[in-house]
C-alpha positions as CSV (number, residue, x, y, z in Angstrom):
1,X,0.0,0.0,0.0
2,X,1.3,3.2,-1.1
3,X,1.8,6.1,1.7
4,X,-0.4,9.0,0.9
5,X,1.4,12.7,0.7
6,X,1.3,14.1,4.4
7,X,-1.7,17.0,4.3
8,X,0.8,20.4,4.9
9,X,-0.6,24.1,5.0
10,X,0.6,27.2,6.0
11,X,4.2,25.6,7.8
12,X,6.0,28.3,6.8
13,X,5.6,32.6,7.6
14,X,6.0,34.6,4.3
15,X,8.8,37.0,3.1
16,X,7.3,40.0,1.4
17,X,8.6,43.1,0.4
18,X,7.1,45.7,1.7
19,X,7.1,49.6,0.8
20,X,8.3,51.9,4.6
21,X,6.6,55.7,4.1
22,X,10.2,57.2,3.1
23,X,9.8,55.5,0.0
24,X,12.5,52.7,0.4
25,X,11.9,49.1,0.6
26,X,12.1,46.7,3.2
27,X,11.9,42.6,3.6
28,X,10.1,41.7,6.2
29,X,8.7,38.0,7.5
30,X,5.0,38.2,7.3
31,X,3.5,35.6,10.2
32,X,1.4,33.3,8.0
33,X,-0.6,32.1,11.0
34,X,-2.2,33.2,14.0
35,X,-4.0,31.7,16.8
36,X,-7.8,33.1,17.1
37,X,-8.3,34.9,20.8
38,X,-10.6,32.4,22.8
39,X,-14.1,34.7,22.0
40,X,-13.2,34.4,18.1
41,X,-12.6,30.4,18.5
42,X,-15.9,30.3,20.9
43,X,-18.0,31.9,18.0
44,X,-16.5,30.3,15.1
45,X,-16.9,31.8,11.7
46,X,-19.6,34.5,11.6
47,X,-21.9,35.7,8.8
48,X,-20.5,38.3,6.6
49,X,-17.7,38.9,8.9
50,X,-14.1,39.0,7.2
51,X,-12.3,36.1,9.0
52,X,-8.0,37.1,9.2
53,X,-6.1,34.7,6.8
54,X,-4.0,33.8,9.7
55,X,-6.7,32.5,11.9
56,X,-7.8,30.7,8.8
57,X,-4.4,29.3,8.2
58,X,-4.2,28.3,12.3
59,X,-7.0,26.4,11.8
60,X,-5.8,24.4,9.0
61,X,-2.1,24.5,9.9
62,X,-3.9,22.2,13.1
63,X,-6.0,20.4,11.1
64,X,-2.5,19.3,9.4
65,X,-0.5,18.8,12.0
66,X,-3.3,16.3,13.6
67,X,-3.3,14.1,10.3
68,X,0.4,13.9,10.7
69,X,0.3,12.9,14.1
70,X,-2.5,10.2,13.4
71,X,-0.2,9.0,10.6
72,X,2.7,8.4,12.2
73,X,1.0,6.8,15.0
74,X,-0.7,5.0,13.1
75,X,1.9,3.8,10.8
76,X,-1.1,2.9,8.3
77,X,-4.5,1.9,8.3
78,X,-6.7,-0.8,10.4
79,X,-8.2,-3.3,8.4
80,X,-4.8,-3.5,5.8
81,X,-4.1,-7.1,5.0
82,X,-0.6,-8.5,4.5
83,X,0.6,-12.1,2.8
84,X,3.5,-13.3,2.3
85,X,5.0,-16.3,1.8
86,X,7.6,-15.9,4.6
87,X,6.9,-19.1,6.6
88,X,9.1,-17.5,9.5
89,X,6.8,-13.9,10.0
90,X,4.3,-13.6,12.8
91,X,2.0,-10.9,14.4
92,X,5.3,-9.8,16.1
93,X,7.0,-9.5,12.6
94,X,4.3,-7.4,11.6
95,X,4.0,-5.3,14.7
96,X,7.6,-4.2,14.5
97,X,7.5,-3.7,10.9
98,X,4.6,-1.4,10.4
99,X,3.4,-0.6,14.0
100,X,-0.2,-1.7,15.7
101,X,-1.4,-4.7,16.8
102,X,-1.9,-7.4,13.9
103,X,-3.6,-10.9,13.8
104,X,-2.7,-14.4,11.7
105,X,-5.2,-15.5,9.4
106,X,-3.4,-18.6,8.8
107,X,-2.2,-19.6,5.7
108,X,-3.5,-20.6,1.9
109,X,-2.1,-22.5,-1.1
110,X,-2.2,-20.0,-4.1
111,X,-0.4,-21.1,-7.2
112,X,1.3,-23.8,-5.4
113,X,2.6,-21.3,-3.0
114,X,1.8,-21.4,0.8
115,X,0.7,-18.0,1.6
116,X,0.1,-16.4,5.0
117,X,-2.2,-14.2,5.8
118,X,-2.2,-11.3,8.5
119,X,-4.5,-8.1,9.1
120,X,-4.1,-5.3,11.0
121,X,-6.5,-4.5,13.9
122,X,-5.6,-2.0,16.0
């Protein structure tokens, strides 16, 4: 099973050039995120109110850095079935190889191969 791309937003603050009132230039890092105040998370969103990009990019920013967490927790996905026809691999094999908790299914003869089976379940 392929690995999906790891969701990323808004990991990084932005350079931009900016113009100072003397009339020369200046570079300046730009935060691209910004934690709401508690009364703007309490409320959420509000009609026809012009949420700040940076609260917007918190938010998601979070969002991402949850999925990344589950992920590498999780190390992939319950209910992902294994064979192989290592006659020497066990739930343990599995476990240390890919993480969570995984159980045999026993074996099958495919194409005059013995094949065993394991799944993941936790």
């Amino acid at each position: 099973m392929a690995v999906p791309d790891i969701f990323e937003w808004a990991s990084a603050d932005v350079t931009q050039t900016v113009q100072n009132p003397d009339n020369t230039s200046q570079t300046v890092d730009i935060p691209n995120k910004d934690e709401p105040p508690t009364e703007w998370k309490a409320s959420g969103i509000l009609y026809r109110v012009n949420t700040p990009y940076p609260y917007i990019n918190y938010a998601f920013n979070l969002i991402a850095s949850w999925i990344t967490n589950l992920e590498q927790r999780s190390g992939g996905k319950v209910g992902d079935i294994e064979m192989t026809t290592d006659a020497g691999a066990t739930v343990s094999t599995y476990g240390d190889l890919y993480g969570g908790t995984w159980v045999s299914h026993g074996s099958d003869t495919i194409a005059s191969q013995t094949v065993y089976v394991f799944e993941r379940t936790a």
